[in-house]
VOPAGU-2260 file (C-alpha; in pm, 1 decimal, decimal comma):
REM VOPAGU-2260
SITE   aa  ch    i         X         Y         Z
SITE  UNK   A    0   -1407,1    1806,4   -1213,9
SITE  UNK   A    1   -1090,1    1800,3   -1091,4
SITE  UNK   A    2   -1006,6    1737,7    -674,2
SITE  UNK   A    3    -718,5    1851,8    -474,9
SITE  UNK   A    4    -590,5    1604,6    -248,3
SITE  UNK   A    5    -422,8    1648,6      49,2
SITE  UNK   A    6    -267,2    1342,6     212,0
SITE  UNK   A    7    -123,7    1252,2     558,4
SITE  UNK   A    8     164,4    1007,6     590,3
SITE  UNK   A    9     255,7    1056,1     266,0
SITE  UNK   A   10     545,7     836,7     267,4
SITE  UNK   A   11     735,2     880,9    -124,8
SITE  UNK   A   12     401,0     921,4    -289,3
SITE  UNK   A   13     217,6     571,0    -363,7
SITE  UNK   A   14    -118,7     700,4    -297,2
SITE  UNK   A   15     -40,6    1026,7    -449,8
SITE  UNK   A   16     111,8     853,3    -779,7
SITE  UNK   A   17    -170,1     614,6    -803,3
SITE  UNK   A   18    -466,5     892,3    -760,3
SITE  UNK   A   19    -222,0    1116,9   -1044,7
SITE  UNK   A   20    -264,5     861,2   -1265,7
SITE  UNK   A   21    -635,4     773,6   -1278,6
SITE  UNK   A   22    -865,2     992,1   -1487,1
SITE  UNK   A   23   -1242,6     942,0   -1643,3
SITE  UNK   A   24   -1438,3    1134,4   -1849,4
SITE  UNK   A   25   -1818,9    1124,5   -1791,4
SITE  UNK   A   26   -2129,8    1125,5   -2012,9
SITE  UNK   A   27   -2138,8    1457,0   -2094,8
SITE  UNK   A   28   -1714,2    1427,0   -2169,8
SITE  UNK   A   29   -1607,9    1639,9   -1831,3
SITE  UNK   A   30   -1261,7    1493,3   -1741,3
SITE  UNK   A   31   -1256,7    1387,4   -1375,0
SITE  UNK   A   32    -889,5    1358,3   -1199,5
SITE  UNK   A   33    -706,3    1425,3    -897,0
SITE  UNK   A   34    -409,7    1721,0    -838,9
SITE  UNK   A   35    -193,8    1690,9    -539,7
SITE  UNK   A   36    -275,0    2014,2    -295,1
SITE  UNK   A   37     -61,8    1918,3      31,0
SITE  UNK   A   38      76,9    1635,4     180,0
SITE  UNK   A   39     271,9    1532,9     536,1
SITE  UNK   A   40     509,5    1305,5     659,0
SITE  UNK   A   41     813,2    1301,2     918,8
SITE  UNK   A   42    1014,9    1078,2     730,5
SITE  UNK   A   43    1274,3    1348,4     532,6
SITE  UNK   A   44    1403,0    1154,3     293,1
SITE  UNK   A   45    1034,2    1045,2     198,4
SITE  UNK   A   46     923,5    1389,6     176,7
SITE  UNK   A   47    1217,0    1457,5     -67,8
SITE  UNK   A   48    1099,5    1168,1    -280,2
SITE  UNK   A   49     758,8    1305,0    -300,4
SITE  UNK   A   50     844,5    1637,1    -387,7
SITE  UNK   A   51    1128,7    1527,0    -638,7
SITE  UNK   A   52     828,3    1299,8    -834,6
SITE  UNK   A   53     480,6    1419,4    -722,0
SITE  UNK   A   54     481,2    1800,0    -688,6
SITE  UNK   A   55     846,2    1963,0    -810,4
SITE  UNK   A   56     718,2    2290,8    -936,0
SITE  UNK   A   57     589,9    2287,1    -573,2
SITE  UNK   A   58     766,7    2181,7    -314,6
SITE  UNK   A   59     652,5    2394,7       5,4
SITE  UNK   A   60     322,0    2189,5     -61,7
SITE  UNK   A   61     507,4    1840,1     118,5
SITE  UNK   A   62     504,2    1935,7     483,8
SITE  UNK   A   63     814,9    1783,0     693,6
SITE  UNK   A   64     605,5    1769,7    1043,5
SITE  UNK   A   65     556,6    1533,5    1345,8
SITE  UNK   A   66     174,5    1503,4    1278,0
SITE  UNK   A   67     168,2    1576,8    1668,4
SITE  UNK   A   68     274,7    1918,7    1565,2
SITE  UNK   A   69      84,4    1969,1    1240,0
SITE  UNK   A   70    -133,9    2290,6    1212,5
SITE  UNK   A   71    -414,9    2123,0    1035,7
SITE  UNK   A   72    -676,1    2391,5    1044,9
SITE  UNK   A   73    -439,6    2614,0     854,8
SITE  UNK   A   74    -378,7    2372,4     564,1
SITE  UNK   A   75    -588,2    2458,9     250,5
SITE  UNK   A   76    -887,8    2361,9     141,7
SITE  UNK   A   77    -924,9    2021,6     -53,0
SITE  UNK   A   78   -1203,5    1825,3    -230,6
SITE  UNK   A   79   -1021,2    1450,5    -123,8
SITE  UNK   A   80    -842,6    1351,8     150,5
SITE  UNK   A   81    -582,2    1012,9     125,4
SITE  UNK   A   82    -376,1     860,6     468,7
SITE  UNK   A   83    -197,2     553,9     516,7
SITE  UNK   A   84    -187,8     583,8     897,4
SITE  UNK   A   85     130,1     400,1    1046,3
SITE  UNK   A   86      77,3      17,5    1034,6
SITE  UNK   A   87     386,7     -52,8    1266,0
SITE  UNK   A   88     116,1    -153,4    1550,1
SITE  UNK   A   89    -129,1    -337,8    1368,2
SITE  UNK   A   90     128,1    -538,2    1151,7
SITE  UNK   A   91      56,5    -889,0    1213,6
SITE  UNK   A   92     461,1    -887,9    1230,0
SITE  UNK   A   93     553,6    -779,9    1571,7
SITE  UNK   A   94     353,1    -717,3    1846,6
SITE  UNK   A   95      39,1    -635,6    1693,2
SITE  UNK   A   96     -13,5    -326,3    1982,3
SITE  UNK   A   97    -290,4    -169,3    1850,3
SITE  UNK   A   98    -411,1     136,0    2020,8
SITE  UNK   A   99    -180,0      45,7    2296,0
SITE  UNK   A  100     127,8     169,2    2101,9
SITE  UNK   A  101     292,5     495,8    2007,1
SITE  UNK   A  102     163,5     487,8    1630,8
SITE  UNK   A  103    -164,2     287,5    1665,6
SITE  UNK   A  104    -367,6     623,5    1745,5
SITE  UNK   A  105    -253,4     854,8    1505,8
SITE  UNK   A  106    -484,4     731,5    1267,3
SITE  UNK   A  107    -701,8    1059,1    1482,2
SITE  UNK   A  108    -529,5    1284,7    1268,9
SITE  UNK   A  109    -686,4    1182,2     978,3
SITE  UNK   A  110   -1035,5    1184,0    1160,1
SITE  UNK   A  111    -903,2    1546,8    1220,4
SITE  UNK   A  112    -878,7    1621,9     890,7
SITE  UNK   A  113   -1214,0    1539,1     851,9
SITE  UNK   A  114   -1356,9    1686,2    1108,2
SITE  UNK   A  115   -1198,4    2016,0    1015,0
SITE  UNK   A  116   -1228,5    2025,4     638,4
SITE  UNK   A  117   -1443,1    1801,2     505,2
SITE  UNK   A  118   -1349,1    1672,5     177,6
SITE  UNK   A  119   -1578,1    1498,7     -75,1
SITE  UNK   A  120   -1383,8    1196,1     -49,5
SITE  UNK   A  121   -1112,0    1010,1     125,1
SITE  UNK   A  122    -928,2     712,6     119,8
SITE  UNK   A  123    -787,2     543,6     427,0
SITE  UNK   A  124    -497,7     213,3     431,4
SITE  UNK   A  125    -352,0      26,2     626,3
SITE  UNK   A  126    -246,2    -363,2     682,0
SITE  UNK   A  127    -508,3    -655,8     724,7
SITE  UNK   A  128    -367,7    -705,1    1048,3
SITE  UNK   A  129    -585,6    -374,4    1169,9
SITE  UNK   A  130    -884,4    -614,2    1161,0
SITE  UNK   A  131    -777,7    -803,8    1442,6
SITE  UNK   A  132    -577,9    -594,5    1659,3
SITE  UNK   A  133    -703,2    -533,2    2003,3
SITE  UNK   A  134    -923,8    -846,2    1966,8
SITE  UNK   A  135   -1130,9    -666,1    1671,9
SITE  UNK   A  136   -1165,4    -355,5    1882,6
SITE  UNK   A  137    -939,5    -108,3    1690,7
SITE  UNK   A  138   -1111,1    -142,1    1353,0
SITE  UNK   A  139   -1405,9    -114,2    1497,0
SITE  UNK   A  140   -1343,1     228,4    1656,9
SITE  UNK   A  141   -1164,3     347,5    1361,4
SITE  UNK   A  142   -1477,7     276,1    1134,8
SITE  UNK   A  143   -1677,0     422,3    1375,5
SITE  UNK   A  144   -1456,6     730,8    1393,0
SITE  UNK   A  145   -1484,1     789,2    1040,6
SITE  UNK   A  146   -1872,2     720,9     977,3
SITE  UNK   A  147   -1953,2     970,8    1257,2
SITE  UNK   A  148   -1761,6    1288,7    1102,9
SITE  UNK   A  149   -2065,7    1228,3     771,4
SITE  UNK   A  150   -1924,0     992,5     602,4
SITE  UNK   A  151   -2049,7     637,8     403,5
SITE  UNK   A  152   -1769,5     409,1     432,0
SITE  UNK   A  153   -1641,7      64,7     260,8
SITE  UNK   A  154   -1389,2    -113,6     375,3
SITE  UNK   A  155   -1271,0    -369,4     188,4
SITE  UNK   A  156    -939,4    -621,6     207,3
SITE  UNK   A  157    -745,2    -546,7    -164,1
SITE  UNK   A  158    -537,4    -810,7    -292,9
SITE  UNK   A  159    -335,0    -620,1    -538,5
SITE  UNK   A  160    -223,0    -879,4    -719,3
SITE  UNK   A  161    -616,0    -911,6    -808,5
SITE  UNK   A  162    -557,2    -543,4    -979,8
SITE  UNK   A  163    -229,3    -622,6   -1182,8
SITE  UNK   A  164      20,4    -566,3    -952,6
SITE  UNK   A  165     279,2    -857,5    -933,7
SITE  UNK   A  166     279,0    -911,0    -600,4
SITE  UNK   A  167     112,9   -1103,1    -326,3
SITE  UNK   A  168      28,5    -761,3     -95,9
SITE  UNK   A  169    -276,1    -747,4     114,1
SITE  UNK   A  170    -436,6    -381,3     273,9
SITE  UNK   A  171    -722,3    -303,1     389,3
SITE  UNK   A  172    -850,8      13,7     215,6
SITE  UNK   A  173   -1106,2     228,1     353,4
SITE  UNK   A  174   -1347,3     422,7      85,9
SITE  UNK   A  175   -1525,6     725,6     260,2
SITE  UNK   A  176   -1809,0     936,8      25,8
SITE  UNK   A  177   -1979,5    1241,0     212,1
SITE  UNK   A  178   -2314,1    1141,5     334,7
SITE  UNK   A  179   -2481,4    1443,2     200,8
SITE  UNK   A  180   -2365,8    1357,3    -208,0
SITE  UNK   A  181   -2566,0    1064,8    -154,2
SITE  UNK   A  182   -2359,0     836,9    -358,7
SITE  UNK   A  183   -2280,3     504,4    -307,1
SITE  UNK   A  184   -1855,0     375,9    -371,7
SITE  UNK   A  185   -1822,2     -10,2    -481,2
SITE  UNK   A  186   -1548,7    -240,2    -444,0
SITE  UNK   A  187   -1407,9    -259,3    -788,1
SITE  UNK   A  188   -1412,0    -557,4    -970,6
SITE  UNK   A  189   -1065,3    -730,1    -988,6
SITE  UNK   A  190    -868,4    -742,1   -1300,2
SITE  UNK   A  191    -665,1   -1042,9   -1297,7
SITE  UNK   A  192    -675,3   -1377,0   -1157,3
SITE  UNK   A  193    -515,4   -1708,1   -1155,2
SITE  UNK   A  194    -469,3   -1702,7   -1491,9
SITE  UNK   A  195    -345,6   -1421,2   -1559,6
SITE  UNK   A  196    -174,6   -1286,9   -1254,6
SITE  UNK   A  197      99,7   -1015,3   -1334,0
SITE  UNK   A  198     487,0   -1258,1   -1217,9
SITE  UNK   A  199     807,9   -1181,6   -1122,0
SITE  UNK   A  200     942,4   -1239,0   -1439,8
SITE  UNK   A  201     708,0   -1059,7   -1626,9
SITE  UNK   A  202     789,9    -716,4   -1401,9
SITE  UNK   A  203    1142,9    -795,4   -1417,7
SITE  UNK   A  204    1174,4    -863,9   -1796,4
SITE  UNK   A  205     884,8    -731,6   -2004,4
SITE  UNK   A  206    1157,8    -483,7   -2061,7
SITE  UNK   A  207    1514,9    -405,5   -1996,5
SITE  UNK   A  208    1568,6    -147,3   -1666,5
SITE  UNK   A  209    1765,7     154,2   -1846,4
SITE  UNK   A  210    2106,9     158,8   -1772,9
SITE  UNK   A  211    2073,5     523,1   -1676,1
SITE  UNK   A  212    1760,5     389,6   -1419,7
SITE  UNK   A  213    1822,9     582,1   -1036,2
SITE  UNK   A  214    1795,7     317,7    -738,7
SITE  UNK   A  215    1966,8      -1,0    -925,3
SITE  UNK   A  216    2261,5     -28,5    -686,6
SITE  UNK   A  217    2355,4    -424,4    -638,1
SITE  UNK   A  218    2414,8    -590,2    -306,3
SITE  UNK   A  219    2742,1    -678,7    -250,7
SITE  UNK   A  220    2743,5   -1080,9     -94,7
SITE  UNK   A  221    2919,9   -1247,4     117,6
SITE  UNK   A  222    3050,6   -1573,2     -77,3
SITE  UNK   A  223    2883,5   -1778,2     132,7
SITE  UNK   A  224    2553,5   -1639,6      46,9
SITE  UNK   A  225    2644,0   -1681,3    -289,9
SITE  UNK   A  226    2687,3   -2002,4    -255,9
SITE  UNK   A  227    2367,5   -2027,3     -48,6
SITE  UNK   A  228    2172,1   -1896,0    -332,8
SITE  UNK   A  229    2303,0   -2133,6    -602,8
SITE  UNK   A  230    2182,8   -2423,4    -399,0
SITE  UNK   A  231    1824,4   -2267,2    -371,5
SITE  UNK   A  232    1609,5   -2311,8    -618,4
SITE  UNK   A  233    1285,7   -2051,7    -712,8
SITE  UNK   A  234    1032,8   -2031,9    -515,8
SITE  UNK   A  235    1244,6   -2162,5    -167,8
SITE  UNK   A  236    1405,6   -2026,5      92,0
SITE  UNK   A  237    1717,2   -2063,2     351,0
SITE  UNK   A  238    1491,3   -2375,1     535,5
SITE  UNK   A  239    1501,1   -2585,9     214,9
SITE  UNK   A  240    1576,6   -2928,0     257,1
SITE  UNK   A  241    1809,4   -3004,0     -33,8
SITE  UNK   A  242    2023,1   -2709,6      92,1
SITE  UNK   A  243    2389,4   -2857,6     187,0
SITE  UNK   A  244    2414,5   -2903,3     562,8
SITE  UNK   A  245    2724,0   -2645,8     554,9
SITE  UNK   A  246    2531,4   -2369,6     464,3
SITE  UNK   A  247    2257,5   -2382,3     668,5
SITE  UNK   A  248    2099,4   -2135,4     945,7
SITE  UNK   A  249    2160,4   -2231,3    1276,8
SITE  UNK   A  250    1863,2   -2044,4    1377,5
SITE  UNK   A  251    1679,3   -2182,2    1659,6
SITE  UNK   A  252    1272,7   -2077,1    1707,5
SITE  UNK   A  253    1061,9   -1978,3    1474,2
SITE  UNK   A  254    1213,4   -1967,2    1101,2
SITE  UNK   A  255    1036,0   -1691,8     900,2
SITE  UNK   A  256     974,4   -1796,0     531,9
SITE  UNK   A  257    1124,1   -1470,2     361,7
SITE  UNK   A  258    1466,2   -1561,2     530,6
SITE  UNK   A  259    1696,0   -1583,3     139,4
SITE  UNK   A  260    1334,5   -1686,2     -19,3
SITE  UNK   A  261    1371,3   -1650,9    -436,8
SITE  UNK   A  262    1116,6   -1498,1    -593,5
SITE  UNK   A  263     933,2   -1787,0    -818,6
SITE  UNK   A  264     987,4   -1623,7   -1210,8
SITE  UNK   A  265     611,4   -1757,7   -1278,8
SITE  UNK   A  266     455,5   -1621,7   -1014,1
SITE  UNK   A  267     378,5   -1258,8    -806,5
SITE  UNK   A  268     604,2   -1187,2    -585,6
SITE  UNK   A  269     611,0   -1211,5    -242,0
SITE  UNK   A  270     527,0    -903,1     -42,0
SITE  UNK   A  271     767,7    -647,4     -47,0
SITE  UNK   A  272     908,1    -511,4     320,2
SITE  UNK   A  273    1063,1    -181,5     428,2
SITE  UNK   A  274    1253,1    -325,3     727,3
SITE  UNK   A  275    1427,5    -660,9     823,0
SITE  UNK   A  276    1792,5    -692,4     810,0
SITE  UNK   A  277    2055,0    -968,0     643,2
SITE  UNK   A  278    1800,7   -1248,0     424,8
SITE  UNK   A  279    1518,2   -1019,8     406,8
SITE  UNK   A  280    1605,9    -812,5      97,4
SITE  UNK   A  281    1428,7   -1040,4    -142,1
SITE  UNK   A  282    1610,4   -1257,0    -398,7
SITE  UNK   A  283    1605,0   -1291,4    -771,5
SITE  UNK   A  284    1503,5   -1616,8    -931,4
SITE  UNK   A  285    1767,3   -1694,1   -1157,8
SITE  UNK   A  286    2075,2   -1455,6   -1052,3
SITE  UNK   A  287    2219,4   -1516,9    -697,1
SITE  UNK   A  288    2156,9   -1193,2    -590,8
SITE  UNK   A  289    1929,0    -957,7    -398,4
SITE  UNK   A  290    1735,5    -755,1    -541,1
SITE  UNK   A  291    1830,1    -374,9    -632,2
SITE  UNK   A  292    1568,4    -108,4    -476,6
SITE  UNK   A  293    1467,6     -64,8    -869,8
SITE  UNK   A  294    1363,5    -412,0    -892,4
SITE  UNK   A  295    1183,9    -414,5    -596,0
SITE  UNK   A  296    1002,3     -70,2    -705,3
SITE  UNK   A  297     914,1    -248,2   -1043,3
SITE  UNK   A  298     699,4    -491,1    -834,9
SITE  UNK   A  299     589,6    -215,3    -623,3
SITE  UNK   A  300     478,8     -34,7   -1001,5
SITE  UNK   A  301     657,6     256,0    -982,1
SITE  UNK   A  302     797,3     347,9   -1339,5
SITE  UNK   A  303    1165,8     339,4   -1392,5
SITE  UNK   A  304    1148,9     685,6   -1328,7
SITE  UNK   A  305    1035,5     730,1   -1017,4
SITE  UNK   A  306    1346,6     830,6    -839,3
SITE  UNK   A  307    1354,5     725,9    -445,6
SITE  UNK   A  308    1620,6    1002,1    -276,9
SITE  UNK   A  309    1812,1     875,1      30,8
SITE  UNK   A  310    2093,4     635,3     104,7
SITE  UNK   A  311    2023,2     266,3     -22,9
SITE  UNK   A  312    1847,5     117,9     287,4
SITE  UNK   A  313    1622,0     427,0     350,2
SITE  UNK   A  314    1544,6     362,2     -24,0
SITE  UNK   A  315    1460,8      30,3      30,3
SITE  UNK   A  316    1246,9     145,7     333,9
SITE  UNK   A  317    1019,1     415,8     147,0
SITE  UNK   A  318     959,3     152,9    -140,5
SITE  UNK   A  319     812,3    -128,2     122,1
SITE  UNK   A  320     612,1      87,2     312,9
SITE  UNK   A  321     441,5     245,6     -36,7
SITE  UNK   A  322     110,7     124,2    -158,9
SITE  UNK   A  323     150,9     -21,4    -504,1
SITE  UNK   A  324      39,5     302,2    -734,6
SITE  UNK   A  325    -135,5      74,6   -1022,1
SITE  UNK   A  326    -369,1    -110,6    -755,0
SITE  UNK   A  327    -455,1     217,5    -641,4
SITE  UNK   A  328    -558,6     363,6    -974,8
SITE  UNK   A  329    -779,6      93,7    -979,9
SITE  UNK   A  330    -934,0     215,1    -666,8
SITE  UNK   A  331    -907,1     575,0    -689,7
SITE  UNK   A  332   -1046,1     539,5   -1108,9
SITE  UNK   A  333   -1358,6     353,4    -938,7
SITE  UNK   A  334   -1399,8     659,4    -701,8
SITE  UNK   A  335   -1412,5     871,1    -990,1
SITE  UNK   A  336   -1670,9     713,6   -1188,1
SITE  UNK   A  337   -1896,1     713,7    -887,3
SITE  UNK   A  338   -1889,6    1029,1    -917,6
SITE  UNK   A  339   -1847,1    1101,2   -1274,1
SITE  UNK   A  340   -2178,9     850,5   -1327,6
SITE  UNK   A  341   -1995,1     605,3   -1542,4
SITE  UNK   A  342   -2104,8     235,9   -1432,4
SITE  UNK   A  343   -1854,5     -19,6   -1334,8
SITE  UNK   A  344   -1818,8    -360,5   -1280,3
SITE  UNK   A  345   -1800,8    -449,0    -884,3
SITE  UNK   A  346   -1823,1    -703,8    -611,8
SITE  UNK   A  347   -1897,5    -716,1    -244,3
SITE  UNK   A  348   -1699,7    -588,5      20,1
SITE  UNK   A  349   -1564,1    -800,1     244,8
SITE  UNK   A  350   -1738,1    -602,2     542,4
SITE  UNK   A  351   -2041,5    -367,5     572,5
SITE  UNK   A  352   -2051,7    -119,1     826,4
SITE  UNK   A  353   -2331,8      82,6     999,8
SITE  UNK   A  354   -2399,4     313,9    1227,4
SITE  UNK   A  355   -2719,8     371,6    1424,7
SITE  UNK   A  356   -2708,0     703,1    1611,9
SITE  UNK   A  357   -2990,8     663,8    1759,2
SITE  UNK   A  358   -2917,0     370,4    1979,8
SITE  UNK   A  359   -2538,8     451,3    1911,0
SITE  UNK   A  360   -2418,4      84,0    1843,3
SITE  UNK   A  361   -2212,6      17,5    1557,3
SITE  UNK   A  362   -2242,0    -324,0    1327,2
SITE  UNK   A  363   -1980,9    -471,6    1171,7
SITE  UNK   A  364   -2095,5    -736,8     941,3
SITE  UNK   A  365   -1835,4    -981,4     735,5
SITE  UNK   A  366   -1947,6   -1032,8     440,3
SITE  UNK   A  367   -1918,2   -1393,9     257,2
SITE  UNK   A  368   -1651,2   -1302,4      30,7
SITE  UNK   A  369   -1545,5   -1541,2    -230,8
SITE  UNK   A  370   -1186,6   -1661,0    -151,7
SITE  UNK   A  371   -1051,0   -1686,0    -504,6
SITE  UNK   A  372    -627,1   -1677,3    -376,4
SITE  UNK   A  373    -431,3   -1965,4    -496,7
SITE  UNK   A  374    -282,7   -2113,0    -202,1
SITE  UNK   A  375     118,0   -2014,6    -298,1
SITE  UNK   A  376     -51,8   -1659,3    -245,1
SITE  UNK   A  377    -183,2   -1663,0      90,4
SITE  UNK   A  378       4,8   -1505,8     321,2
């Protein structure tokens, strides 16, 4: 059986990548995989990178729109539905806004989508700050939103670097089955854990990054950060304490952690960001250097490649606003068996939701999850 997606906020093609790549063959030996249909986003240098990777033979299928102005009831039918509606407002850096800001509601175009074409499946993402924005309100609604067009739904907080991605990056993913299929989607099982989390190193150095490889432009440093670097050992960042007294921050306030933090070689990452300016760029463990957008894509898991189009920094901000595409063949695989018929291994969500329509209350119940994170990991 094979489902055509269509996908809002595509962004350069995470979700899209990650659904590509899963693929299951049931009982009977019918292949089940996703083929991209249509996808949206505003961002033009985005939409270029999807089209360039995702869809080349067909690139009037990636739609450069303002959702505001997107014609949705003339987009073509599809079987699954993916969105990573704009996090900017429920990022628990900033000011958290919620519905209160310009991108908070336009997770109502996806509910459009819904509404209008009604798709077997869909997958919704966004940042584990959406739990809490608006004191708890927001998810709430958005949950809500989503049950009532006729759908079961499980949210769930992924930790990717529970699925093999090496990188401490946190979503909350939303699984949506059409009530009338009468199947039931489970949280997969994760893959790794403490003892065999996926490092820096190992994404860095399993093997060389061909010489030929797009996006693997260095930084060029100030000698002062240079020098800054050498002094900072793996793992720390610009606040360490053995750090020479002439090249420290005079930063007064709050001192965010990422500020010139190393990655650590024997551990995932920290999570990778799409915005920030000077000390933000991430920095390699043994070389006194930022990263190159390559690098940072390897511990994002895009292959070598994946080629991001754009100037360096709007590189740089497509690959840390992506969702890691090997945690979400995990996901999207899982999807697939569910309906394929093929049992999987699976644990709780970390919250059930229901929906009475009869008294029209919602419940939103947290479910004891077991909290299995080292503590270098929590974020």
């Amino acid at each position: 059986m094979i489902f055509n997606k269509g996908e809002l906020f595509c962004g350069p093609g995470g979700l899209s990548l990650g659904a590509k790549l899963a693929e299951v063959i049931s009982p009977s030996g019918e292949v089940f995989k996703v083929e991209h249909r249509w996808a949206n986003d505003y961002d033009s240098f985005a939409c270029q990178t999807f089209r360039h990777n995702i869809c080349p033979d067909d690139p009037d299928s990636v739609i450069e729109e303002d959702i505001r102005k997107l014609d949705i009831e003339s987009l073509p039918r599809i079987d699954a539905f993916s969105f990573g509606f704009p996090c900017n407002d429920y990022s628990s850096v900033g000011e958290k806004k919620g519905f209160n800001g310009d991108f908070g509601p336009l997770y109502s175009y996806g509910v459009k989508v819904l509404n209008i074409h009604q798709p077997l499946w869909f997958m919704a993402e966004n940042v584990g700050g959406l739990e809490s924005a608006n004191e708890g309100e927001a998810f709430v609604k958005i949950l809500s939103d989503l049950e009532q067009e006729g759908y079961n739904i499980t949210p769930h907080l992924y930790k990717f670097h529970e699925y093999g991605v090496p990188q401490a990056r946190q979503r909350i993913i939303i699984v949506g089955i059409r009530k009338d299929l009468e199947l039931s989607f489970r949280v997969p099982e994760p893959t790794h854990n403490s003892n065999n989390y996926r490092t820096a190193r190992q994404a860095l150095e399993e093997r060389p990054i061909p010489h030929d490889a797009p996006n693997q432009e260095y930084t060029n440093h100030q000698a002062k950060v240079i020098e800054m670097l050498r002094h900072i050992p793996p793992g720390e960042n610009a606040w360490y304490d053995g750090l020479p007294q002439h090249l420290r921050l005079n930063v007064k306030g709050t001192k965010i952690s990422q500020i010139y933090k190393r990655l650590h070689p024997d551990k995932p990452s920290y999570t990778v960001t799409g915005s920030g300016g000077g000390g933000t760029h991430m920095y390699h463990y043994d070389i006194p250097r930022a990263l190159t957008n390559r690098e940072r894509a390897r511990l994002q898991t895009f292959p070598d490649n994946y080629k991001f189009l754009g100037g360096k920094e709007a590189v740089r901000k497509q690959i840390g606003m992506a969702v890691p595409p090997q945690g979400v063949k995990v996901i999207v695989e899982a999807i697939l068996k569910t309906f394929a018929g093929v049992p999987y291994n699976f644990v709780e969500a970390k919250w059930t939701f229901n929906y009475d329509p009869e008294l029209d209350e919602t419940n939103l119940i947290k479910n004891k999850v077991k909290e299995n994170t080292p503590e270098y990991l929590t974020l």
